[in-house]
Residue frames relative to the residue before (quaternion, step in Angstrom):
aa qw qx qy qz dx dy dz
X 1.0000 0.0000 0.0000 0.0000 0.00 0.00 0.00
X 0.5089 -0.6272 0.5418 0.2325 3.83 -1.13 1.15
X 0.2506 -0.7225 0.6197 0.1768 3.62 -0.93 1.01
X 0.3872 -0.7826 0.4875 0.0023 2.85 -0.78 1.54
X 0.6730 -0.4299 0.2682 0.5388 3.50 -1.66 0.09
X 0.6390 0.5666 -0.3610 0.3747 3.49 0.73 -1.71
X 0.7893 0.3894 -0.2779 0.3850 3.78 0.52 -0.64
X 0.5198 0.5845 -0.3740 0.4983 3.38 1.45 0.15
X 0.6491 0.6001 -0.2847 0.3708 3.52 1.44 -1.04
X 0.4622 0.4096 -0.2666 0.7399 3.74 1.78 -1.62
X 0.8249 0.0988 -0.5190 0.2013 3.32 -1.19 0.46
X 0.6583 0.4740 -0.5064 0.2923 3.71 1.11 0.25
X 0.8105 0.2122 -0.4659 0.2845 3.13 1.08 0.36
X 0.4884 0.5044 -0.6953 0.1538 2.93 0.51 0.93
X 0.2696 0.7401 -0.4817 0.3842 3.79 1.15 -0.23
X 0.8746 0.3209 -0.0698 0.3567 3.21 0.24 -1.56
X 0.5621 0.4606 -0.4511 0.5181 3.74 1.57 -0.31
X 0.6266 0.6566 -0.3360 0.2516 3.72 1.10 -0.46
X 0.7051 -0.2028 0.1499 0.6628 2.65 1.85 -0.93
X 0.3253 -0.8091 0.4757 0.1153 3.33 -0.23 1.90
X 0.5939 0.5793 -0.4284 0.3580 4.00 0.80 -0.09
X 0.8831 0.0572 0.1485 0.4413 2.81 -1.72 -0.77
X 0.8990 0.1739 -0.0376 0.4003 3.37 -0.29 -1.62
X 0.4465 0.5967 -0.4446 0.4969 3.53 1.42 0.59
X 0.5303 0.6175 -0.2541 0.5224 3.52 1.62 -1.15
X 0.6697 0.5159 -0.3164 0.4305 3.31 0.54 -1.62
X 0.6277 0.6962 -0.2299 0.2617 3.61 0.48 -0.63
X 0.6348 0.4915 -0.0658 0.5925 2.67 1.35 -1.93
X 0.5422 0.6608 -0.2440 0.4580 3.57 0.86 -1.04
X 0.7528 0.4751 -0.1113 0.4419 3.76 0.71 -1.31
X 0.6315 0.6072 -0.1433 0.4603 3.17 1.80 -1.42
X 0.8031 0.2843 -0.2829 0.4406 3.11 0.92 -1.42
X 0.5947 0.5618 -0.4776 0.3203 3.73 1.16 0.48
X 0.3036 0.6435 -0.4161 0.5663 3.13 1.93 0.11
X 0.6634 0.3769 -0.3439 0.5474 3.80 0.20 -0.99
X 0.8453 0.3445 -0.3271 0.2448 3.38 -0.36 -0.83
X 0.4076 0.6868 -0.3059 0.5182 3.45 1.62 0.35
X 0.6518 0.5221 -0.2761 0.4757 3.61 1.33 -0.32
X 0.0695 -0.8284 0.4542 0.3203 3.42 0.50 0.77
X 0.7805 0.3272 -0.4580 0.2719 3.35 0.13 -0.44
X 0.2174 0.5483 -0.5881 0.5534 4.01 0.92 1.08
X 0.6544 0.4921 -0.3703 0.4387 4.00 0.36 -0.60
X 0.8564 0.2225 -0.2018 0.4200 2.90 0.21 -1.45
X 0.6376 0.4015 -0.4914 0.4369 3.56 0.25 0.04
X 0.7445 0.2469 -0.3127 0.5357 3.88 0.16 -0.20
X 0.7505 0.3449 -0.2233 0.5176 3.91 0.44 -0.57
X 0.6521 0.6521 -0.3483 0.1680 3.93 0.53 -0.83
X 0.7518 -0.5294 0.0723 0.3863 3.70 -0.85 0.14
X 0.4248 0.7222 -0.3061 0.4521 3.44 2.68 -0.23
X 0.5574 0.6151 -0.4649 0.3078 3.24 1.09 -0.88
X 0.4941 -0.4500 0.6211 0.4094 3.37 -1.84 0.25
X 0.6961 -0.4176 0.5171 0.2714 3.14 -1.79 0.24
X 0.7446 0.5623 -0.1952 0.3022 3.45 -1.07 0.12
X 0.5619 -0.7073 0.3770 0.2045 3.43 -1.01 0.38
X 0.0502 -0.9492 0.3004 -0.0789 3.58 -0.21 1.71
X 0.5898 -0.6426 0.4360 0.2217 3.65 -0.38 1.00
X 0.1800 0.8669 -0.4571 -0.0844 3.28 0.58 0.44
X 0.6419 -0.0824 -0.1064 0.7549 3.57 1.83 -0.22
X 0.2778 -0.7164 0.6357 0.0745 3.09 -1.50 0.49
X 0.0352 -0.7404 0.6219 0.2526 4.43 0.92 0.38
X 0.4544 -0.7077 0.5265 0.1247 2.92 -1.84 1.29
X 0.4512 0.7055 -0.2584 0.4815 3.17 2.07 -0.58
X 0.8836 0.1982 0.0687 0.4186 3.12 -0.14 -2.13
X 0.3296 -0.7070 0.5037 0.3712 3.72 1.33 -0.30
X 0.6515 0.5003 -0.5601 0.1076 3.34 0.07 0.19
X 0.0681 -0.7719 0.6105 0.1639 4.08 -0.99 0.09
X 0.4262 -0.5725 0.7002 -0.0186 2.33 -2.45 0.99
X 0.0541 -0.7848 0.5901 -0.1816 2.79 -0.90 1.87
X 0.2175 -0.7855 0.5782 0.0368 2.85 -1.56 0.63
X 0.3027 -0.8311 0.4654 0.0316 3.52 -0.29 1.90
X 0.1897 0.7642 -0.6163 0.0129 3.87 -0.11 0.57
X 0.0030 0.7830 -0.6216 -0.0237 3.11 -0.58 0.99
X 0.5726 -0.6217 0.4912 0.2106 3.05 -1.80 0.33
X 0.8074 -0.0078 0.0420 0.5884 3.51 0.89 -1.15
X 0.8506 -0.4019 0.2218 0.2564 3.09 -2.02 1.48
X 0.1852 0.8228 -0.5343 0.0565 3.87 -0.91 0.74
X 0.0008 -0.7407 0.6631 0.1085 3.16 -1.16 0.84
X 0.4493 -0.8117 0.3659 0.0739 2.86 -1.35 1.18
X 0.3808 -0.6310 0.4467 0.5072 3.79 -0.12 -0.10
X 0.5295 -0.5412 0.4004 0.5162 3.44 -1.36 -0.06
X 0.0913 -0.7784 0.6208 0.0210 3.32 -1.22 0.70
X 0.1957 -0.6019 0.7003 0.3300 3.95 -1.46 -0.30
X 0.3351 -0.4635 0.7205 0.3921 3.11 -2.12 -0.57
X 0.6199 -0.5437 0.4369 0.3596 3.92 0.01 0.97
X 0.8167 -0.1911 0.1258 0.5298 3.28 -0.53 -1.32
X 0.4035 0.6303 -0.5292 0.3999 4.00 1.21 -0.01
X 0.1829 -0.5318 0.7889 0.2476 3.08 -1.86 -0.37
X 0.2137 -0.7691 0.6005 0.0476 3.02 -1.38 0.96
X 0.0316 0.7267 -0.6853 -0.0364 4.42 -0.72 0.44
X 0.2611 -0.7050 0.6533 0.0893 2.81 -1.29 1.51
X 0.1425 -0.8104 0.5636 0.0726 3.30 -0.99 0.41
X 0.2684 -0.8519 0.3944 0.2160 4.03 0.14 0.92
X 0.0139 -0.7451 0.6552 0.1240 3.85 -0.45 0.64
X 0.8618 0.1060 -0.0633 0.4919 4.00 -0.18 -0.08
X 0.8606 0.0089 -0.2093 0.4642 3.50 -0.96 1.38
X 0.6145 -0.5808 0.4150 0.3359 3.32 -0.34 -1.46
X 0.0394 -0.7602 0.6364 0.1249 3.70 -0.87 0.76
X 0.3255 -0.6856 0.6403 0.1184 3.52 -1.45 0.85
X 0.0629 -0.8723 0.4821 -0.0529 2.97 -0.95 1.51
X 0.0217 0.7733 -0.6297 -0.0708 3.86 -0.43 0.82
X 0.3810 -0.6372 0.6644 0.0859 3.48 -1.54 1.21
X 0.1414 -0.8823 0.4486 -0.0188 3.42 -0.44 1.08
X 0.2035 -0.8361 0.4914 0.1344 3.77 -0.13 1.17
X 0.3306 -0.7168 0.5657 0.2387 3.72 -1.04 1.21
X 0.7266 -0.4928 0.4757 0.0543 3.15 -1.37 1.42
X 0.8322 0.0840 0.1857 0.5157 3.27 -0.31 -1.76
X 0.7435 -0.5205 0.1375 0.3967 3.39 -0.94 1.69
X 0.4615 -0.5619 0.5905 0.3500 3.78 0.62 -0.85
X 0.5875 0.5776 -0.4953 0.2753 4.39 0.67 -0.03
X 0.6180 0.5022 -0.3769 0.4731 3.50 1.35 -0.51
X 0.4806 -0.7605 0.4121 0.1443 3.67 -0.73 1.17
X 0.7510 0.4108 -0.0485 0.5147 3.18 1.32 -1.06
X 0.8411 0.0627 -0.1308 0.5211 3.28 1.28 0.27
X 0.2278 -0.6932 0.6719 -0.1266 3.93 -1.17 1.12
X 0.1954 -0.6463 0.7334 -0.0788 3.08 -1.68 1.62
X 0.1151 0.7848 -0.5992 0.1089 3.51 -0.53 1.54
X 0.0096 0.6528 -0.7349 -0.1833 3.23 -1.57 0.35
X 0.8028 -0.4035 0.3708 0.2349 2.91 -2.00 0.39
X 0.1546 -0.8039 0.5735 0.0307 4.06 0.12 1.01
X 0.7689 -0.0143 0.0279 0.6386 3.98 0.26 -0.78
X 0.0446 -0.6115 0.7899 0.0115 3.94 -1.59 0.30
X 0.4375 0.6268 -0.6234 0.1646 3.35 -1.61 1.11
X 0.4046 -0.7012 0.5382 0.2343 3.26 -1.03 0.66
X 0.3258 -0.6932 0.5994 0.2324 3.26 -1.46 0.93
X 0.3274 -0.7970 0.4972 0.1021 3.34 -0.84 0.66
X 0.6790 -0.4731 0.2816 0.4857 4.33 -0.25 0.30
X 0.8232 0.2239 -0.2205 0.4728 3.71 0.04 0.74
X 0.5157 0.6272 -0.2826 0.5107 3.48 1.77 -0.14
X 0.0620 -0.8212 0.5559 -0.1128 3.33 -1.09 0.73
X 0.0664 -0.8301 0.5509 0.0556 3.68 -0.38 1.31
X 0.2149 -0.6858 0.6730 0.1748 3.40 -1.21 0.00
X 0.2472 -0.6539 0.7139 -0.0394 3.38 -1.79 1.35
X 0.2693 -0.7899 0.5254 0.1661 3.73 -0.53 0.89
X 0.7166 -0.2820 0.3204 0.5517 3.41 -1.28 -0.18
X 0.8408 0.1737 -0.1880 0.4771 3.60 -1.53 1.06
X 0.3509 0.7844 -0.4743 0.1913 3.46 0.81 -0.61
X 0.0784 0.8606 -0.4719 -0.1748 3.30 -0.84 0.07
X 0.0187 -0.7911 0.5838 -0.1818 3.87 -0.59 1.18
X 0.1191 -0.6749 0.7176 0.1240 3.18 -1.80 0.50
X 0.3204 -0.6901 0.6487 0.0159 3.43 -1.28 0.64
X 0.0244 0.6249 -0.7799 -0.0268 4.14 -0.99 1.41
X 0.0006 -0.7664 0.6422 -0.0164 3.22 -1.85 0.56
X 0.5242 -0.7389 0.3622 0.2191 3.31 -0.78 0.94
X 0.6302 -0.5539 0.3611 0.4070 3.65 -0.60 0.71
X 0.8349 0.1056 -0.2862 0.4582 3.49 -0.98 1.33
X 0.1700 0.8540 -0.4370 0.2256 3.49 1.22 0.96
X 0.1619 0.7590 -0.6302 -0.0222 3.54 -0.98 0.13
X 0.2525 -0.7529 0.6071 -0.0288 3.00 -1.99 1.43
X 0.0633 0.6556 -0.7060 -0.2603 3.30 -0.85 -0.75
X 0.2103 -0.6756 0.6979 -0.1105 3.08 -1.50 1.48
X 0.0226 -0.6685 0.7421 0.0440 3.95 -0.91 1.76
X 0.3877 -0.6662 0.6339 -0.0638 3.52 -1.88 1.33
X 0.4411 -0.6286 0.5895 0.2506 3.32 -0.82 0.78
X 0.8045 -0.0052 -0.0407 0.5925 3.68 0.62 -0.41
X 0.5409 -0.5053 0.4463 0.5028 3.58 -1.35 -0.82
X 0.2881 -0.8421 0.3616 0.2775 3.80 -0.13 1.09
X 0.2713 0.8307 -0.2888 0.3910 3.43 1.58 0.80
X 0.7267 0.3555 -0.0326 0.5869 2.65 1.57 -1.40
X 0.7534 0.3347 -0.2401 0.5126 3.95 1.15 -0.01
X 0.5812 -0.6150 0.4198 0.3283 3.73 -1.21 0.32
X 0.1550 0.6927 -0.7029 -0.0465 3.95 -0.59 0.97
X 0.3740 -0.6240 0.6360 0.2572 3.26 -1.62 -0.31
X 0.1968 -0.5708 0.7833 0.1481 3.54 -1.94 -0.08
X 0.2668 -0.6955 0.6560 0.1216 2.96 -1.46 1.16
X 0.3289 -0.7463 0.5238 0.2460 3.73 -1.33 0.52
X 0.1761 -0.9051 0.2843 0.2626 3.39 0.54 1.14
X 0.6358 0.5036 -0.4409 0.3844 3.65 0.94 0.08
X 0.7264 0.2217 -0.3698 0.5353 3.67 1.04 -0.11
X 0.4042 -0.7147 0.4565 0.3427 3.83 0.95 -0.59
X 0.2803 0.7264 -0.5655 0.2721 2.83 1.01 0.86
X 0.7101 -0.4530 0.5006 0.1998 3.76 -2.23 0.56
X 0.5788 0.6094 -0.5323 -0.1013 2.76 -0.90 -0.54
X 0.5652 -0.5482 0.5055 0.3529 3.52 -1.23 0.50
X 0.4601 -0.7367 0.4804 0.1216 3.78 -1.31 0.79
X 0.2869 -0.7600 0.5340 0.2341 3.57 -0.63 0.88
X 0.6287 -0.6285 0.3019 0.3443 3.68 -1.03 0.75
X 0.8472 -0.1860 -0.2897 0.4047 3.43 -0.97 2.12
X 0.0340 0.7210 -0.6440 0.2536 3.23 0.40 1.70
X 0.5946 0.6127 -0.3598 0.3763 3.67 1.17 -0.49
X 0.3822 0.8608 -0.2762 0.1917 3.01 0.98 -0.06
């Protein structure tokens, strides 16, 4: 039997009521490459009918986290960014997204500015799934007609991240689903 969405949803939280850290994440992280391994969980939430755009597929009313599903249409690279205090696992359903984890230089007290270099680079590939803890910081390029699914510790709508400008380092504070 195909593990479905509804059975991806009961085991993140219980995964996560067991243990909201690291290795509660790690779980969820394993699961949702378990989900994304179902093709026909792709195609009906991730496949080429879908509408464009960025869906809610659950939202826990309990634990706040949600499961989304990113289908875009055209190629992006992102600045580096965090989810503030969220964590954030991407999970790849169609082509590929290229990820680099990016380590801050300079102590982190100046608000308005950050010295990063690239720490890890790889590319998630359709059934793979990474995970970015609290504060993390990462950017993410994809190729036109990509699709993810991305679970959140919260809705990041509702919390302060940033983007860094990596040629001047500037700050700046994010508006709600630029992460996209």
């Amino acid at each position: 039997m195909a593990y479905e969405l509804d059975q991806f949803i009961t085991d993140c939280r219980a995964a996560l009521k067991a243990d909201p850290g690291p290795a509660g994440r790690e779980k969820v992280r394993a699961d949702l490459e378990r989900l994304l391994n179902n093709k026909d969980f792709v195609e009906k939430y991730c496949g080429d009918s879908v509408e464009r755009g960025l869906k809610v597929l659950y939202e826990d009313p309990e634990l706040k986290f949600q499961v989304l599903a990113h289908i875009n249409d055209k190629a992006r690279v992102s600045p580096p960014h965090d989810h503030g205090a969220s964590w954030a696992i991407y999970g790849q359903a169609k082509l590929w997204t290229d990820m680099i984890e990016w380590k801050r230089l300079d102590d982190g007290k100046d608000p308005t500015h950050a010295n990063l270099e690239p720490e890890k680079k790889y590319r998630l590939n359709p059934g793979q799934a990474g995970i970015y803890q609290n504060g993390a910081i990462h950017s993410i390029d994809y190729p036109d007609k990509s699709r993810f699914v991305r679970v959140t510790g919260t809705n990041l709508d509702m919390i302060n991240r940033i983007s860094i400008d990596l040629k001047t380092g500037n700050v700046k504070q994010m508006t709600p689903q630029q992460a996209t």
